[in-house]
N, C-alpha and C positions, 0 to 999 in steps of 0.2 A: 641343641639347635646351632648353628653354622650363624657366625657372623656376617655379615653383608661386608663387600670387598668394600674400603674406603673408596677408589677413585668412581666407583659405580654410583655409589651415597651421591658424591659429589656432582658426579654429569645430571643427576635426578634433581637436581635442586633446581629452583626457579632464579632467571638473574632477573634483573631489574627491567629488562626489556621486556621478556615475555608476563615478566606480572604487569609494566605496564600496557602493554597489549590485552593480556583477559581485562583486566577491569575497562578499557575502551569500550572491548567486546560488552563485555556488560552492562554498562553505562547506555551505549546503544539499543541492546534486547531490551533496557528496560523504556527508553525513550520509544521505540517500535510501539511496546504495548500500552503505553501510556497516549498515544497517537489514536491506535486501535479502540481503548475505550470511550477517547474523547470521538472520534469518528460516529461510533455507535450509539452515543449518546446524542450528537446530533441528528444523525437518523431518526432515532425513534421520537425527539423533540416536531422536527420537520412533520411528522406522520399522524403526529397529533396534533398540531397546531393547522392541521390543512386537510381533513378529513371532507371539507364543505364540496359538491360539485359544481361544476362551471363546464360552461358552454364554450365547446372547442369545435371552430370551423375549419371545415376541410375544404379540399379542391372542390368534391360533389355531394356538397352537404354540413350537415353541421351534428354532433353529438353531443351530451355532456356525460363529462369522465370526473373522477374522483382527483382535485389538486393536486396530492400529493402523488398519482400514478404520473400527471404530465411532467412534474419537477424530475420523479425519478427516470424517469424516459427520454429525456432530454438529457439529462443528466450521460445515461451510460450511451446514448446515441452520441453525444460530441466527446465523449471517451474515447470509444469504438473508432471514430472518424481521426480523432488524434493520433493514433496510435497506427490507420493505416497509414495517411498520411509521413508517419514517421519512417515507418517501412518504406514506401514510393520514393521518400527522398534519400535516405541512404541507400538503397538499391541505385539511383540515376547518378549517387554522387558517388559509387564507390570505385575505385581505381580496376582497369581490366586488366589481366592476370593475363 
């Protein structure tokens, strides 16, 4: 077997930078998913805690729907709206080319 050139060993090694960089990175992945359980645990808390219906009036008329369907609807409805919202204002604010 062929021994590996030293300066090649060398450039392969990790300095101090890039290891502090992965573990950032890692530190991160694991916060993301630690956000992600704790999210979906709230969800499924929410959906059980508000199964009961209620009476939601409209323009022409009145219905009753499931709680937890109005929380989540409203919910990604002022999502939706934030985010076009965001779009509208950097689109009007952005510099002409």
């Amino acid at each position: 077997m062929m021994s590996a050139d030293p300066k090649e060993t060398a450039s392969r090694t990790e300095g101090p930078h890039e290891r502090s960089a992965r573990h950032v990175r890692r530190a991160r992945s694991y916060a993301w998913a630690l956000l992600l359980v704790v999210t979906l645990v709230a969800v499924v808390i929410l959906v059980v805690e508000n199964t009961r219906r209620v009476r939601v009036g409209w323009i022409f008329g009145y219905s009753r729907i499931s709680l937890v369907f109005l929380i989540l609807f409203a919910a990604i409805l002022g999502w939706l709206l934030g985010m076009a919202t965001s779009i509208i204002f950097r689109r009007r604010t952005r510099r002409p080319r």
